[in-house]
N, C-alpha and C positions, 0 to 999 in steps of 0.2 A: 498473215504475217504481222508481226507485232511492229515492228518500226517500215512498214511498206511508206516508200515515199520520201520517209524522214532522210537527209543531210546531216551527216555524223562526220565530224575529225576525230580522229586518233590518234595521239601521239606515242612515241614507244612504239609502234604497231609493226616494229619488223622481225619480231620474236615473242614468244613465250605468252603472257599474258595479253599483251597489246597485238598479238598477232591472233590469238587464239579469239578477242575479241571483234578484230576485224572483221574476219569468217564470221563471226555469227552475227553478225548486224546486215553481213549483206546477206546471208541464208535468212534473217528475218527480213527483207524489202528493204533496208536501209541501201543509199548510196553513200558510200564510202571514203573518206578522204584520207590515205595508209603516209601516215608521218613518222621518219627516224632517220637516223644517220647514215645507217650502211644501205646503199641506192639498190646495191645486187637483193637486200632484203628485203625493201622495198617495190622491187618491181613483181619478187616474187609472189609477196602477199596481196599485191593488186593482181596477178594472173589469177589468181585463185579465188579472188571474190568477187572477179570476174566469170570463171568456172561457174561461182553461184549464182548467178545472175546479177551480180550488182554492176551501176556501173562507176565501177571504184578510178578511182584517182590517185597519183602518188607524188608525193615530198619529200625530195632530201633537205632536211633543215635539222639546226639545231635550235633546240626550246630555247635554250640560255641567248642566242641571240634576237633581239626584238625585231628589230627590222626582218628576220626573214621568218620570225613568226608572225608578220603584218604581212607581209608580202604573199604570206600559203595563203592567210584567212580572204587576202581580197581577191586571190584566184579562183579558191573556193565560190566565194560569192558570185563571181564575175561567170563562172560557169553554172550554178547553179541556183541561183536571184537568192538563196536563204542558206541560214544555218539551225539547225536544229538541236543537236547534238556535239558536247565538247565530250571527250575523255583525254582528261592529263593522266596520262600512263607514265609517260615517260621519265624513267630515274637512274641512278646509277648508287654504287658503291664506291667507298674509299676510306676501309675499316683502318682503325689504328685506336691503340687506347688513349685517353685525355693526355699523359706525357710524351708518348710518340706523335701525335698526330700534327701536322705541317700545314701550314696554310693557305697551302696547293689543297690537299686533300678535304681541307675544310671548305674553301671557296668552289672546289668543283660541286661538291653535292650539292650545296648549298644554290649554285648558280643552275642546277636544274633541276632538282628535287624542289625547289619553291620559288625560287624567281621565274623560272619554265611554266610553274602551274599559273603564276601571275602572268605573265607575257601573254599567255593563252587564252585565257579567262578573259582579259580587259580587253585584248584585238574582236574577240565574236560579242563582247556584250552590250553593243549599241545597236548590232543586230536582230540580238532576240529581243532587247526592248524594245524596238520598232515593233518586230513581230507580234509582240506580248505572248509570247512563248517562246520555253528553251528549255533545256539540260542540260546542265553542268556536272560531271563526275567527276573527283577525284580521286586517287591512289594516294591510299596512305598507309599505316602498315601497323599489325601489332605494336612493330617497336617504337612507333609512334603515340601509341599509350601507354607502355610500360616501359618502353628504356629496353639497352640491350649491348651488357658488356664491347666496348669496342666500336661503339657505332654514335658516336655524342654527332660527329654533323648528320648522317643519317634520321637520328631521335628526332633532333631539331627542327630539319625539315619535315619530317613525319609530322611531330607535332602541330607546326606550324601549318601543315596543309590541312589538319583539324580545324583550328586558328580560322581557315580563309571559309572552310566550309562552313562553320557555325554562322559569320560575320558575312555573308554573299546569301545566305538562306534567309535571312533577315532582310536584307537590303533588297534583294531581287524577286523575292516569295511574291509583295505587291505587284509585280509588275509583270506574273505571269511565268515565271522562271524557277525552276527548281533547284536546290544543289544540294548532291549527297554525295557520302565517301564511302569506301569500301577500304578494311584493315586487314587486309593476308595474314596469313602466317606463312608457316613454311611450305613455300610450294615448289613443286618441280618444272624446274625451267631451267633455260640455259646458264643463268648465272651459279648453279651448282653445280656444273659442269666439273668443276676443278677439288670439288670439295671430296675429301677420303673417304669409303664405300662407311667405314667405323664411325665418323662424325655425321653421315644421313642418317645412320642407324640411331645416335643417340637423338637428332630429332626426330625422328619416327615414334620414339619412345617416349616422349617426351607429347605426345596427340591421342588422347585416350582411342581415335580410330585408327592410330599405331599404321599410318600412313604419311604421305606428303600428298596437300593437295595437286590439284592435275588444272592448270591453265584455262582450260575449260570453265571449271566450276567456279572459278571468277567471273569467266565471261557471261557466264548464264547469270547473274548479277545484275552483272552492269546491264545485261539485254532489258532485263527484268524492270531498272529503276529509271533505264529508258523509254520506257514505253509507259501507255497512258493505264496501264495497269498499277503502276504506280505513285497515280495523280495525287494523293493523300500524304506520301512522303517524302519531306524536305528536311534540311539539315540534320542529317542522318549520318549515322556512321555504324558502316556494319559490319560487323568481325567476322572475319572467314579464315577460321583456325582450326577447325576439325575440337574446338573444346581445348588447348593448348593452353589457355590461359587462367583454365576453373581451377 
């Protein structure tokens, strides 16, 4: 098993991608720590990576607040003496074009689409320095390199979690620490739930594999650039679009 051993947080981890990557960290040896908002989501995704043998842990916390993302990291710690493993998953939406968009909708994304991935980030990385090793992941997204009608605080924070990964890959690479990103595209998960069968169609069309990816084949990623299979790369960013953007 590729992460046996390893202490992985997860944020986002109570759905879709962050949930699909839970499961596979503890199906690779990882022990698990399942972070996100809705607790009934969270207990479910620690039953099951329990199912695979991990022995998973769960948090209801939100990213955007720092104190009870210090508070997960030192439980974490306090039960299991390390940390190995960050994934900032966790994001939200709150599409509006540049003229509509209100400064609610701007500050939520904003407050967990990148202030979440910092919160995150700077609570475990006195840890892995100690340790002189670590991995750092983050979620960041196509739209985070190209832009994407309707979504400027979305871009933004996308952007900007590029931003943290270039500038943490540098800073941390001496000290034993790795950090790379992963840029989705359209994938299938619950936040398409609501979206008309007509507009998945035109992004299906829109993916030369005339598909939506599947949660999974992110997680198999992140499994990927956790593990020491991947000791060669840092400050990485790697597109997972099915070709979306050629």
């Amino acid at each position: 098993m590729r992460l046996d051993g390893k202490v992985a947080i997860i944020t986002g981890a109570g759905q879709g991608i962050g949930a699909a990557t839970a499961l596979k960290f503890a199906r690779e040896g990882a022990l698990v720590a399942v972070c996100d908002l809705n607790a009934e989501a969270v207990t479910s995704v620690v039953d099951a990576c329990r199912e695979a043998g991990s022995a998973a842990v769960g948090f209801v916390i939100d990213v955007a607040n720092r104190d009870a993302v210090t508070d997960m990291v030192a439980s974490v710690l306090k039960q299991f003496q390390r940390i190995d493993i960050l994934v900032n998953n966790a994001g939200i939406t709150r599409d509006a074009r540049l003229q509509k968009m209100t400064l609610q909708q701007f500050d939520d994304v904003i407050d967990v689409n990148l202030r979440g991935v910092f919160h995150a980030a700077q609570a475990v990385v006195d840890c892995m320095i100690n340790q002189e090793s670590g991995v750092i992941l983050n979620a960041s997204s196509v739209v985070g390199i190209y832009g994407n009608y309707g979504q400027t605080n979305y871009a933004a924070a996308k952007f900007g979690v590029i931003g943290f990964t270039k500038t943490w890959s540098r800073e941390l690479g001496p000290k034993g620490i790795r950090v790379n990103a992963i840029a989705p595209g359209f994938i299938d998960t619950p936040i398409l739930s609501t979206v008309p069968e007509e507009v998945l169609e035109k992004m299906r069309s829109q993916v030369p594999l005339r598909r939506l990816g599947k949660p999974e084949e992110i997680a198999n990623i992140y499994a990927f650039l956790a593990s020491d299979e991947a000791s060669y790369i840092n400050g990485a960013v790697i597109e997972a679009s099915g070709g979306m953007t050629l």
